[in-house]
MARGU-338764 format. One record per residue (C-alpha): residue number from 0; residue in one letter; x, y, z. Coordinates in steps of 0.001 Angstrom, whole numbers, plus 500000, padded with zeros to 6 digits. Example, Ala and Ser with C-alpha at 12.3 -4.5 7.8 and 13.67 -1.06 7.14 Angstrom:
BEGIN
<site><pos>0</pos><code>A</code><xx>512300</xx><yy>495500</yy><zz>507800</zz></site>
<site><pos>1</pos><code>S</code><xx>513670</xx><yy>498940</yy><zz>507140</zz></site>
***
This chain:
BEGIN
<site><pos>0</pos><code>X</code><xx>500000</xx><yy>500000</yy><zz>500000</zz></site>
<site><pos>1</pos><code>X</code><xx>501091</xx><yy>503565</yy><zz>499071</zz></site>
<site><pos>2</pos><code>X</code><xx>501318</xx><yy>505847</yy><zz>501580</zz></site>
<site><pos>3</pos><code>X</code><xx>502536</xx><yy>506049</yy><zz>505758</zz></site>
<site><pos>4</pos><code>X</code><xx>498909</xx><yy>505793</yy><zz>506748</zz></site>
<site><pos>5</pos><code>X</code><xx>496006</xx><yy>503293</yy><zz>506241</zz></site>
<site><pos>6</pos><code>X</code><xx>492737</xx><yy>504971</yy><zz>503996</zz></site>
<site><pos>7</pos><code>X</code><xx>490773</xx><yy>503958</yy><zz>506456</zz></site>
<site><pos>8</pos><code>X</code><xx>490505</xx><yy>503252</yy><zz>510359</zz></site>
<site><pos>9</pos><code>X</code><xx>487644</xx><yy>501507</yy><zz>512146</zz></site>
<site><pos>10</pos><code>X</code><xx>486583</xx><yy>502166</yy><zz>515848</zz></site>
<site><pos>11</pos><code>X</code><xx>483986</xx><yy>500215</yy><zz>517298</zz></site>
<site><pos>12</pos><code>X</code><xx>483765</xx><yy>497431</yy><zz>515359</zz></site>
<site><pos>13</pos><code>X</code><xx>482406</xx><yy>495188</yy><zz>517710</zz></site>
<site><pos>14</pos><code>X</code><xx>479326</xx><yy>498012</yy><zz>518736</zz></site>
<site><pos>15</pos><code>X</code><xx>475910</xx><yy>496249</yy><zz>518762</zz></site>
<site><pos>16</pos><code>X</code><xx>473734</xx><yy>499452</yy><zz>517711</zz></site>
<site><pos>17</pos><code>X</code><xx>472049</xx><yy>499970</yy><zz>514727</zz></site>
<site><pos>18</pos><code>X</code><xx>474388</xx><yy>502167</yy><zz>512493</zz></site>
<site><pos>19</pos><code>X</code><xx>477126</xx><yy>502224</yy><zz>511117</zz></site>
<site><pos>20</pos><code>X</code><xx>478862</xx><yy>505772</yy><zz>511407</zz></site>
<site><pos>21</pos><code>X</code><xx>481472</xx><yy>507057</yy><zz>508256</zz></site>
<site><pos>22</pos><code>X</code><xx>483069</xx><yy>510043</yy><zz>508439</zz></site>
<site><pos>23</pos><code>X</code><xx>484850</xx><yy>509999</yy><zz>504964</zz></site>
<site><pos>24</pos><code>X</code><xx>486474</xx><yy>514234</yy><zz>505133</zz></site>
<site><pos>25</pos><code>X</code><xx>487713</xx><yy>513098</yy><zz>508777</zz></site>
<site><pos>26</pos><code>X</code><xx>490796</xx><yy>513771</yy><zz>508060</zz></site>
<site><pos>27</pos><code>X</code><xx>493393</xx><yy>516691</yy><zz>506573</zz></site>
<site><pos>28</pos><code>X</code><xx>496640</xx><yy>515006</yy><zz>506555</zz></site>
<site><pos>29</pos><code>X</code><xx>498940</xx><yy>514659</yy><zz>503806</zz></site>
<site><pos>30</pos><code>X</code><xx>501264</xx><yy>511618</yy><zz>503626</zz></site>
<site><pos>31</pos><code>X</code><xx>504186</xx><yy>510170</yy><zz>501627</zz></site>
<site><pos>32</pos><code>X</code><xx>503924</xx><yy>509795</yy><zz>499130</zz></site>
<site><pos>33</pos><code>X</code><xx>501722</xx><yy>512621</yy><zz>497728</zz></site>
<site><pos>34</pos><code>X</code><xx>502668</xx><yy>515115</yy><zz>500665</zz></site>
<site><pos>35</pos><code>X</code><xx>501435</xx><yy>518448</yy><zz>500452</zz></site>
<site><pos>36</pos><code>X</code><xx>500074</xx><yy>519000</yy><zz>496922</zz></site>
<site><pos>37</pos><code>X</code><xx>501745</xx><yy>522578</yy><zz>496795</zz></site>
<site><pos>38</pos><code>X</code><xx>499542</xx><yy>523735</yy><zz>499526</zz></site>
<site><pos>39</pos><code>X</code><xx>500179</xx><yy>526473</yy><zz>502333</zz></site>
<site><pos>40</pos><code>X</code><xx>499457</xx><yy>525282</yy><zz>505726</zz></site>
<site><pos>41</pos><code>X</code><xx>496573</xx><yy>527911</yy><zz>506027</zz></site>
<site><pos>42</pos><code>X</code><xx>494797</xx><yy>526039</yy><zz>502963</zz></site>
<site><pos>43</pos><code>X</code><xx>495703</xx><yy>522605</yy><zz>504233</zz></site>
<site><pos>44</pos><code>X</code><xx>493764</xx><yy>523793</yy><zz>507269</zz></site>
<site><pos>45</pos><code>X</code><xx>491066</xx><yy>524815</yy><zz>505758</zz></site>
<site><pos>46</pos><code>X</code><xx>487529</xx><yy>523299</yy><zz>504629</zz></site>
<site><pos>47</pos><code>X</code><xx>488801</xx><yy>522990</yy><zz>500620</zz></site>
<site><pos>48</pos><code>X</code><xx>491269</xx><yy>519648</yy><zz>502782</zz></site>
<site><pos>49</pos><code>X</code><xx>488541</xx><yy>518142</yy><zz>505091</zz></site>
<site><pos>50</pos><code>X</code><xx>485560</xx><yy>518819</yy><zz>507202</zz></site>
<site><pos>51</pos><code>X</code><xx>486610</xx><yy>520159</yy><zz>509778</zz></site>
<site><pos>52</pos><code>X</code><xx>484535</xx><yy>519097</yy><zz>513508</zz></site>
<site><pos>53</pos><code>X</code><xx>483487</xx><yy>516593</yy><zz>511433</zz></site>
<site><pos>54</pos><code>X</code><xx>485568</xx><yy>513011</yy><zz>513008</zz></site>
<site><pos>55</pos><code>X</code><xx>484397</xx><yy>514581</yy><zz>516832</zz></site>
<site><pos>56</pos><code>X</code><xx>480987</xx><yy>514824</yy><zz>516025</zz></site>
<site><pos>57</pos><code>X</code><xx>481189</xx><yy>511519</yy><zz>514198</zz></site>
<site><pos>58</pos><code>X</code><xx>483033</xx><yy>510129</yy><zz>517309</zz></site>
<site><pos>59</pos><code>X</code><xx>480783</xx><yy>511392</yy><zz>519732</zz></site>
<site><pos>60</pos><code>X</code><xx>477661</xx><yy>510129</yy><zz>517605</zz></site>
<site><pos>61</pos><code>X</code><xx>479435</xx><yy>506707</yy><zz>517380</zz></site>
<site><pos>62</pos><code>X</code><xx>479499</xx><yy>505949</yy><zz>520960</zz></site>
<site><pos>63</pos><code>X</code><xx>476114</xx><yy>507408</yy><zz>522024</zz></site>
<site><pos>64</pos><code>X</code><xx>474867</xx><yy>505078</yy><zz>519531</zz></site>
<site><pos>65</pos><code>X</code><xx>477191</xx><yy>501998</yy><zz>520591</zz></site>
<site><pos>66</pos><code>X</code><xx>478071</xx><yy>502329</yy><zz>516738</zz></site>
<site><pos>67</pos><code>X</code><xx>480702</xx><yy>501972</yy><zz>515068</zz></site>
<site><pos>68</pos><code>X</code><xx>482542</xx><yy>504193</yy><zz>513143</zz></site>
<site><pos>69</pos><code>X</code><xx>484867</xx><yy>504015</yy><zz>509625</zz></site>
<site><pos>70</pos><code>X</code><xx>486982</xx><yy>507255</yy><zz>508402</zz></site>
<site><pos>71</pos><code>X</code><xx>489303</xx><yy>508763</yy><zz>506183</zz></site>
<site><pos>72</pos><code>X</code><xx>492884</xx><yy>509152</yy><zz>507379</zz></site>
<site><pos>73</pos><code>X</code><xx>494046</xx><yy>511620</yy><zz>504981</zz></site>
<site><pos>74</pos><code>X</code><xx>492888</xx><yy>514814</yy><zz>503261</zz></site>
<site><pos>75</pos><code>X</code><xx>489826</xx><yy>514739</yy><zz>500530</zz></site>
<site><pos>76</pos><code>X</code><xx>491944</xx><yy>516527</yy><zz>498361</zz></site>
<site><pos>77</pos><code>X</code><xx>494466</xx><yy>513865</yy><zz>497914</zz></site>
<site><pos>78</pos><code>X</code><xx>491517</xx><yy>511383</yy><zz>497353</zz></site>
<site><pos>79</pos><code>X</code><xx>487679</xx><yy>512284</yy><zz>498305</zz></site>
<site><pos>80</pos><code>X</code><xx>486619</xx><yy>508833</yy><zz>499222</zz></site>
<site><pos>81</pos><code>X</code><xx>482525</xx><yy>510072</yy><zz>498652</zz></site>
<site><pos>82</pos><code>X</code><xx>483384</xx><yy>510764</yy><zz>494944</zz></site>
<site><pos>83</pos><code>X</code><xx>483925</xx><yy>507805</yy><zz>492138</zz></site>
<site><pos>84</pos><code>X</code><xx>487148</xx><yy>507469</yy><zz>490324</zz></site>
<site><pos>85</pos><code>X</code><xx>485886</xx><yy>508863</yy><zz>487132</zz></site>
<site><pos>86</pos><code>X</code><xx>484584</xx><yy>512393</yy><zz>488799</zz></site>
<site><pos>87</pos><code>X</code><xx>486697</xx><yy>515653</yy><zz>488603</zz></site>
<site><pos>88</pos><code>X</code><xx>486499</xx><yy>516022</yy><zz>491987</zz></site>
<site><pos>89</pos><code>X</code><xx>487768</xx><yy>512739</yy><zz>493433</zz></site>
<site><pos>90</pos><code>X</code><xx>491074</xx><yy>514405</yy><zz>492889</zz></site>
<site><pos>91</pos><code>X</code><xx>490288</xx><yy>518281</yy><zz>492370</zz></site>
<site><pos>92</pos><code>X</code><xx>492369</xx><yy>520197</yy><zz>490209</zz></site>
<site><pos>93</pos><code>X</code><xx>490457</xx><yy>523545</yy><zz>492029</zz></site>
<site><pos>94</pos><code>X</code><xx>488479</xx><yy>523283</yy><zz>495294</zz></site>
<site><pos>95</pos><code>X</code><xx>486195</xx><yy>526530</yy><zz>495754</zz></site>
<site><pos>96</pos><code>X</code><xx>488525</xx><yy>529290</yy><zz>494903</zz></site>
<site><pos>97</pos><code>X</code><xx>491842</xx><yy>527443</yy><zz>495994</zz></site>
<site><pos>98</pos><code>X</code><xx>494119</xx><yy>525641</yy><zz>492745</zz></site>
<site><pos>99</pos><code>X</code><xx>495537</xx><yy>522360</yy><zz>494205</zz></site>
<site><pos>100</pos><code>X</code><xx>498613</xx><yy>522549</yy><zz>492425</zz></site>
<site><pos>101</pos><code>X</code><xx>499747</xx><yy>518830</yy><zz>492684</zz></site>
<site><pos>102</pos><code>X</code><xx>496397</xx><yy>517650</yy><zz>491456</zz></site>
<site><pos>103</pos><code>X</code><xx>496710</xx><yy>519344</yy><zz>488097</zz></site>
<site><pos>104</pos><code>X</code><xx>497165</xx><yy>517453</yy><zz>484896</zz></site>
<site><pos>105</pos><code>X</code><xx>497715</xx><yy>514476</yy><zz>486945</zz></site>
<site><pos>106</pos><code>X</code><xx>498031</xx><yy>511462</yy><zz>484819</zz></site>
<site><pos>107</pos><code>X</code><xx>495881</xx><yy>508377</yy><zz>484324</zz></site>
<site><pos>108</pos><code>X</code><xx>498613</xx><yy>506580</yy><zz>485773</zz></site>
<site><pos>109</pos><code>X</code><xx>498781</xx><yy>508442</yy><zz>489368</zz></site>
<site><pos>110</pos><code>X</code><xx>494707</xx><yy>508587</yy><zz>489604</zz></site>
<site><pos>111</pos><code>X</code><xx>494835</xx><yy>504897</yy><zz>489108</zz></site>
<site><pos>112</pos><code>X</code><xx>497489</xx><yy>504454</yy><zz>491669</zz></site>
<site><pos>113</pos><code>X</code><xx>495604</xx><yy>506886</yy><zz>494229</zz></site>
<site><pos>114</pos><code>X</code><xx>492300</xx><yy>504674</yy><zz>493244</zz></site>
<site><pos>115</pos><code>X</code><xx>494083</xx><yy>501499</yy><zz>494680</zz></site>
<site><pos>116</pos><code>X</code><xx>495889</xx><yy>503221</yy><zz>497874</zz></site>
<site><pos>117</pos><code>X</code><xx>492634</xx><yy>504624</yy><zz>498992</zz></site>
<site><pos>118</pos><code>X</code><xx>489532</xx><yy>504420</yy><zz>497349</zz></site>
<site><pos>119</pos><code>X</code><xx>489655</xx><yy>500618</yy><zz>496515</zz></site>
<site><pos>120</pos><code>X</code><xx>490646</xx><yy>499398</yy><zz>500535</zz></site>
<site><pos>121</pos><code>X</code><xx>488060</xx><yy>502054</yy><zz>502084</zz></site>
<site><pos>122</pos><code>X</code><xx>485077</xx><yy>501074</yy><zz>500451</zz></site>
<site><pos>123</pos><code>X</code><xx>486178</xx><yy>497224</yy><zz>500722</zz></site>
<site><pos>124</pos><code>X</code><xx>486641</xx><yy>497265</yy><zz>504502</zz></site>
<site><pos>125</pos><code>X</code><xx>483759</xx><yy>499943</yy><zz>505310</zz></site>
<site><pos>126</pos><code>X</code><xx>481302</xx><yy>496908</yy><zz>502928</zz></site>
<site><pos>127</pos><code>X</code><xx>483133</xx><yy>494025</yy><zz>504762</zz></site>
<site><pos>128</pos><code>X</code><xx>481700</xx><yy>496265</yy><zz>508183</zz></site>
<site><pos>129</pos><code>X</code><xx>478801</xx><yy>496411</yy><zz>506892</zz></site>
<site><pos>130</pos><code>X</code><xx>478322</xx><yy>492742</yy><zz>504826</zz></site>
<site><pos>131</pos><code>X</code><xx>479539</xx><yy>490888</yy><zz>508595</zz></site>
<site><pos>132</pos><code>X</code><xx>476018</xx><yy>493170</yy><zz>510258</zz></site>
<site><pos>133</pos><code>X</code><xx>474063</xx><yy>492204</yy><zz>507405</zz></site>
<site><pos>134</pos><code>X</code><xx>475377</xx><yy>487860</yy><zz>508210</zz></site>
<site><pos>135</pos><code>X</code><xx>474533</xx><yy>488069</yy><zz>511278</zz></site>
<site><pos>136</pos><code>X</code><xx>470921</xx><yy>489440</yy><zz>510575</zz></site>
<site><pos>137</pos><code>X</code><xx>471586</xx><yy>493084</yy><zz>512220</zz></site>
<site><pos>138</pos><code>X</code><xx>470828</xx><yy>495283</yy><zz>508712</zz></site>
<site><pos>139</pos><code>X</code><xx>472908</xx><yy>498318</yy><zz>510044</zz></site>
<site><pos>140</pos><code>X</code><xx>471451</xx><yy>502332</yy><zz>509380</zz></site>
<site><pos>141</pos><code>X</code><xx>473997</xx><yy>503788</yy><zz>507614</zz></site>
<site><pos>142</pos><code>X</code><xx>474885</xx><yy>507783</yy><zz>508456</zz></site>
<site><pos>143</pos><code>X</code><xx>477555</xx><yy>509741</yy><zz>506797</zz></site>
<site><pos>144</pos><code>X</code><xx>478554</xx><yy>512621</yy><zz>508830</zz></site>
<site><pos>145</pos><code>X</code><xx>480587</xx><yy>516194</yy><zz>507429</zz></site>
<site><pos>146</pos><code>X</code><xx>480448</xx><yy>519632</yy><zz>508164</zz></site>
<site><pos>147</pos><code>X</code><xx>480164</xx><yy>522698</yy><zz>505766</zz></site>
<site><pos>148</pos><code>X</code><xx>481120</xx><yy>526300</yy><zz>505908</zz></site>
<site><pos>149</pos><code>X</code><xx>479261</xx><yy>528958</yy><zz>507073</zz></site>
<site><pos>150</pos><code>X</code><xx>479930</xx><yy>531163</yy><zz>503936</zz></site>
<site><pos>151</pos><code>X</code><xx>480404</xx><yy>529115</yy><zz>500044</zz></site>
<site><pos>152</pos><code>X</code><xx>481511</xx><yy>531742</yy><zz>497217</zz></site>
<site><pos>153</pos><code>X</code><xx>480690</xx><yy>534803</yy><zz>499282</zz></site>
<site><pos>154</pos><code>X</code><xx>477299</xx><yy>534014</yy><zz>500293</zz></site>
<site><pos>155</pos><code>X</code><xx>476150</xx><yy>533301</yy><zz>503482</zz></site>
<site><pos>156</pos><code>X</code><xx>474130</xx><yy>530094</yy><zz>504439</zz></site>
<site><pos>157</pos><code>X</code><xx>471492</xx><yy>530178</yy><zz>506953</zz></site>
<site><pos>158</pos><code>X</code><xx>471274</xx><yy>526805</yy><zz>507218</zz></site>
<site><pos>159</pos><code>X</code><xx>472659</xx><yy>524957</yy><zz>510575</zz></site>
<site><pos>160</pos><code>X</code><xx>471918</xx><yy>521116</yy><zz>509708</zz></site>
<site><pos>161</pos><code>X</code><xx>471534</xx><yy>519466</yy><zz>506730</zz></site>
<site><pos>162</pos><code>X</code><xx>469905</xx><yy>515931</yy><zz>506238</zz></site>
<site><pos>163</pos><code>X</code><xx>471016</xx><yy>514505</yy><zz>502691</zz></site>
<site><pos>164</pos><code>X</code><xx>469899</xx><yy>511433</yy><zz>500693</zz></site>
<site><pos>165</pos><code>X</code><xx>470503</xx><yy>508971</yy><zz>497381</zz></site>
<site><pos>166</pos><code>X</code><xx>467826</xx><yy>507781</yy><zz>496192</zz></site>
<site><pos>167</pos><code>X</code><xx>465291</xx><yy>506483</yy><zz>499537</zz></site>
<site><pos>168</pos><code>X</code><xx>464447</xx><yy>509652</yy><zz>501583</zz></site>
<site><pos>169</pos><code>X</code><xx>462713</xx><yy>507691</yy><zz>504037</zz></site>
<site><pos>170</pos><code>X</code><xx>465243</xx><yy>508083</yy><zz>507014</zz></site>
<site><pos>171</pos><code>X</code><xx>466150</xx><yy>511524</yy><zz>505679</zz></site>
<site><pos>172</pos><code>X</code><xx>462735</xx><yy>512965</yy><zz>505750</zz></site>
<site><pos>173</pos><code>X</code><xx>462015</xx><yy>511129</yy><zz>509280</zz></site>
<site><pos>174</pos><code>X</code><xx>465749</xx><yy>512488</yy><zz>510929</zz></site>
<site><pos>175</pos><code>X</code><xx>464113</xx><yy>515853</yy><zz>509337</zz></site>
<site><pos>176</pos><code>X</code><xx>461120</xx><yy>515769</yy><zz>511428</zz></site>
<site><pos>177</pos><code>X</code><xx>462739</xx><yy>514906</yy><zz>514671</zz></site>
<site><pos>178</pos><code>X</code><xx>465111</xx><yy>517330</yy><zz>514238</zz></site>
<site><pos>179</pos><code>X</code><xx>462493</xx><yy>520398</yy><zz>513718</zz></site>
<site><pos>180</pos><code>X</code><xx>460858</xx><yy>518656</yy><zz>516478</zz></site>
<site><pos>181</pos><code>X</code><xx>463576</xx><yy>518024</yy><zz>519144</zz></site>
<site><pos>182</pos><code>X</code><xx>466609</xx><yy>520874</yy><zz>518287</zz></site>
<site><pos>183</pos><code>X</code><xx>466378</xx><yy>524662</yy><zz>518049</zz></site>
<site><pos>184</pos><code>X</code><xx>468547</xx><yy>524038</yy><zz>514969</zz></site>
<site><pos>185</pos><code>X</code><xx>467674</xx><yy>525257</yy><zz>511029</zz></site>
<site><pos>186</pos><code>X</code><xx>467309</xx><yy>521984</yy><zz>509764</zz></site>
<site><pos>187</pos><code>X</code><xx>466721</xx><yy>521519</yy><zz>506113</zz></site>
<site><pos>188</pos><code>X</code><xx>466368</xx><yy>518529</yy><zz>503440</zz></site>
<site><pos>189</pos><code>X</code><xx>468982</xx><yy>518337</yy><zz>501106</zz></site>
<site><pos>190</pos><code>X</code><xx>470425</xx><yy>521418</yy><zz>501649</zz></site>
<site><pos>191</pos><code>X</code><xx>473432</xx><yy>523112</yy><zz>501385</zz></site>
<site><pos>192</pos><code>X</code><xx>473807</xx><yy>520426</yy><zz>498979</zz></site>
<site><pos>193</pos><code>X</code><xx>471402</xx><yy>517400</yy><zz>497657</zz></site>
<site><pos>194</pos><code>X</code><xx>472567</xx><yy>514198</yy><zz>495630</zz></site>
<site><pos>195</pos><code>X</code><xx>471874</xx><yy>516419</yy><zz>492562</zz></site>
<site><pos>196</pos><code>X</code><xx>475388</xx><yy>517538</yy><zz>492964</zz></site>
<site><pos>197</pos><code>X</code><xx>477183</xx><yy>514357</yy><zz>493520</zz></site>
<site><pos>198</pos><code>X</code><xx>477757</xx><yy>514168</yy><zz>497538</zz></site>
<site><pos>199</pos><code>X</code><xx>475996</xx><yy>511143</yy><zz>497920</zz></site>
<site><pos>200</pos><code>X</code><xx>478496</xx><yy>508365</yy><zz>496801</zz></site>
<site><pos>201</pos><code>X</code><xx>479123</xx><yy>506380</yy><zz>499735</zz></site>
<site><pos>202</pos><code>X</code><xx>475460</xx><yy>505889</yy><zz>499915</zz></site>
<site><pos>203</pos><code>X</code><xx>474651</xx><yy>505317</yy><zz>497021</zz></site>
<site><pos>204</pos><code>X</code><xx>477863</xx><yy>502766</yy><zz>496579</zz></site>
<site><pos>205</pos><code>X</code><xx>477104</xx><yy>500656</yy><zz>500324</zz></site>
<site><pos>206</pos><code>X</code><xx>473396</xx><yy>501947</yy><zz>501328</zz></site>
<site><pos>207</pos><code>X</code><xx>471604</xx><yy>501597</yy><zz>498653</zz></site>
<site><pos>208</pos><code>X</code><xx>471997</xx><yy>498452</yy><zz>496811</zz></site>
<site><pos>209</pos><code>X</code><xx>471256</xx><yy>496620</yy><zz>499824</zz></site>
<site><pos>210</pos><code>X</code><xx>468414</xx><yy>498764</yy><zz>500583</zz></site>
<site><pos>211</pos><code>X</code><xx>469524</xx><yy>500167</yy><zz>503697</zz></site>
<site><pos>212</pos><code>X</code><xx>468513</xx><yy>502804</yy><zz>505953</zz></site>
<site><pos>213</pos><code>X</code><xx>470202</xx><yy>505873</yy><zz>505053</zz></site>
<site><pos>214</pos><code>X</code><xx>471315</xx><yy>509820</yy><zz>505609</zz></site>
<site><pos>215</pos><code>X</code><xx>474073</xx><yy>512233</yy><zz>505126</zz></site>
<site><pos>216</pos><code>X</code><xx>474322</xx><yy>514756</yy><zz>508459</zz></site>
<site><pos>217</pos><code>X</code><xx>475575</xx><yy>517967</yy><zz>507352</zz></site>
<site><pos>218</pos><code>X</code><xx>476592</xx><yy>520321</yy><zz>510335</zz></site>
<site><pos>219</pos><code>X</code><xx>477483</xx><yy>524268</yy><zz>509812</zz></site>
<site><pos>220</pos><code>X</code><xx>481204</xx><yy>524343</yy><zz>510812</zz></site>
<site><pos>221</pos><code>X</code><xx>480920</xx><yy>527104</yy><zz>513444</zz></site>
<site><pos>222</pos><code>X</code><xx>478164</xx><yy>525112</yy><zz>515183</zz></site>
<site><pos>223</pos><code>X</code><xx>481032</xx><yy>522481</yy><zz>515754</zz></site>
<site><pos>224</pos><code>X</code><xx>484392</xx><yy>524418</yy><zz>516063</zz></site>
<site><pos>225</pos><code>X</code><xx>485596</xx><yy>523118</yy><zz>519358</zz></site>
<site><pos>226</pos><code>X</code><xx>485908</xx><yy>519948</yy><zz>521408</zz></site>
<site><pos>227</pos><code>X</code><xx>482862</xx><yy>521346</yy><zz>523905</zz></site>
<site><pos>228</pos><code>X</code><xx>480121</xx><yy>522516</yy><zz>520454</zz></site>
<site><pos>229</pos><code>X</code><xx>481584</xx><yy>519012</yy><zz>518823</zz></site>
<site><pos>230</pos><code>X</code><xx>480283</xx><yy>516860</yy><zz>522287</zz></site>
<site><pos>231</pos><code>X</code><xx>477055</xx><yy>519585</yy><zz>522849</zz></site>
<site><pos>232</pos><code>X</code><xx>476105</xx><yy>518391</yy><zz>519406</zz></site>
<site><pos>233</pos><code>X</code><xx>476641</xx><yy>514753</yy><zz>519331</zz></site>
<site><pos>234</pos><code>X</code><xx>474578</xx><yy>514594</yy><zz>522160</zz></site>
<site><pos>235</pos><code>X</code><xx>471729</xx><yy>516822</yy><zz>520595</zz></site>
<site><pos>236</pos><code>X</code><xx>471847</xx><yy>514988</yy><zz>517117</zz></site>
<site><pos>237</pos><code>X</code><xx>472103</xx><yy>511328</yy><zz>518688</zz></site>
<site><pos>238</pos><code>X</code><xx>468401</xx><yy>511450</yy><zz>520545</zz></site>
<site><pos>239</pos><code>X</code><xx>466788</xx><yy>512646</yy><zz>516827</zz></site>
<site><pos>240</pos><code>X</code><xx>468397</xx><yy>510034</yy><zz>515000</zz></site>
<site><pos>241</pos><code>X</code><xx>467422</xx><yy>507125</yy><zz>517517</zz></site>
<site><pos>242</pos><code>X</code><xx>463517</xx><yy>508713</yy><zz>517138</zz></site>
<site><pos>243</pos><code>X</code><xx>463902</xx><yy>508848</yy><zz>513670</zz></site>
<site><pos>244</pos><code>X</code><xx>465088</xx><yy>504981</yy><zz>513125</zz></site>
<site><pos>245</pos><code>X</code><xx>462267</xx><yy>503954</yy><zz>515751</zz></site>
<site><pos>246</pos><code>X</code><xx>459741</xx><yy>506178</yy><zz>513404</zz></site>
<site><pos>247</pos><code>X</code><xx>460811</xx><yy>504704</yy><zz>510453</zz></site>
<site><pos>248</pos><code>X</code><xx>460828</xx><yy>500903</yy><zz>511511</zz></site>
<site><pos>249</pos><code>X</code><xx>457304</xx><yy>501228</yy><zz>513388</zz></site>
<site><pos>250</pos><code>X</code><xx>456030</xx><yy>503078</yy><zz>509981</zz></site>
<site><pos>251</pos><code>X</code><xx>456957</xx><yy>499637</yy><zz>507831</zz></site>
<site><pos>252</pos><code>X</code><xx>456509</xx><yy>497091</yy><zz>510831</zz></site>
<site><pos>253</pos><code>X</code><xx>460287</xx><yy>496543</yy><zz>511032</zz></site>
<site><pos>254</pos><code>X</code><xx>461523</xx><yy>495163</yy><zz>515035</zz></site>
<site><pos>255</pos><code>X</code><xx>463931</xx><yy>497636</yy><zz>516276</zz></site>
***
């Protein structure tokens, strides 16, 4: 395997809850061998290299719901494990208004080799995870979890928490409602973003085809900037998604 690092690490594997957590912009480091891409450090800090609060919210959703949890060990820019190999933005050339100088006019050659460092051996362990739940009857709720910024292109979002979905928006809708319910938040469906623009990968690659429970959690970044917002939240956000599984089994007859 390329790289100092693993693509992806696993906490919680043997958790008996429901879902299975993934947290695939965890992450903004930058191993050998692709190192830095020509980046400052100020822009491998910011959101263009990762999501940042993201991996402590995920963390702290993980273990209120006995889940486990899969991530990304390295920054999205190298590789953004929630995009397919043949999308412009699995290895940007530009991210927002930032060039990503060792990205550009990369050749088939190095995508293919980032493909099988990190793309390939995330999505195979994260559907071994999730293929072992489904053998030993325990169909697993799958949530991905990121964070966006506050301001995208100079324009301000109002929008605190986003619930995102491929194609069934059955848990989406119902994490919705117990969020408008439960939270003081500005909780929207499929906003800042919707699977119209291509975030919804990982669920549609290990939710869907098994016809899984699934939704992408989108958190504003400044509602989740420190370690005490990141725990504050976790423990907001885990109550509504427990009420919104329980809605959605006792709406088809499903045992919890």
């Amino acid at each position: 395997m390329s790289g100092s690092i693993a693509p992806i690490r696993i906490e919680g594997a043997a958790r008996k809850g429901r879902c299975v957590v993934i947290c695939e912009h965890a992450s903004n480091s930058f191993p050998a061998p692709w190192g830095d891409l020509g980046l400052s450090a100020k822009q491998r800090d910011a959101h263009i290299a990762w999501d940042p609060g993201a991996l402590a919210l995920a963390k702290g959703l993980a273990e209120a719901l006995d889940a486990p949890l899969a991530h990304a060990c390295q920054s999205r820019l190298i590789y953004d494990l929630n995009r397919p190999p043949q999308h412009a933005g699995a290895m940007p050339e530009r991210s927002e208004v930032h060039d990503i100088p060792g990205n550009i006019g990369l050749t088939r050659a190095a995508r293919a080799a980032r493909t099988e460092a990190l793309y390939l051996p995330f999505h195979a362990e994260l559907r071994a995870l999730i293929a072992g739940r489904l053998a030993r009857g325990a169909a697993p709720v799958i949530v991905t979890v990121h964070s966006f910024t506050p301001v995208y292109f100079g324009q301000r979002r109002d929008v605190e928490l986003g619930m995102i979905h491929d194609a069934d928006a059955t848990l989406a809708e119902a994490v919705l409602a117990e969020a408008q319910a439960r939270t003081g938040l500005d909780a929207r469906l499929n906003e800042p973003y919707s699977g119209a623009d291509g975030v919804t990968h990982t669920l549609a690659l290990q939710a869907t085809p098994m016809g899984l429970p699934n939704v992408m959690l989108e958190l504003r970044n400044d509602l989740i900037a420190d370690a005490n917002a990141q725990a504050a939240m976790a423990a907001t956000l885990a109550p509504v998604l427990q009420a919104a599984i329980a809605r959605i089994e006792t709406q088809t007859g499903e045992a919890a």
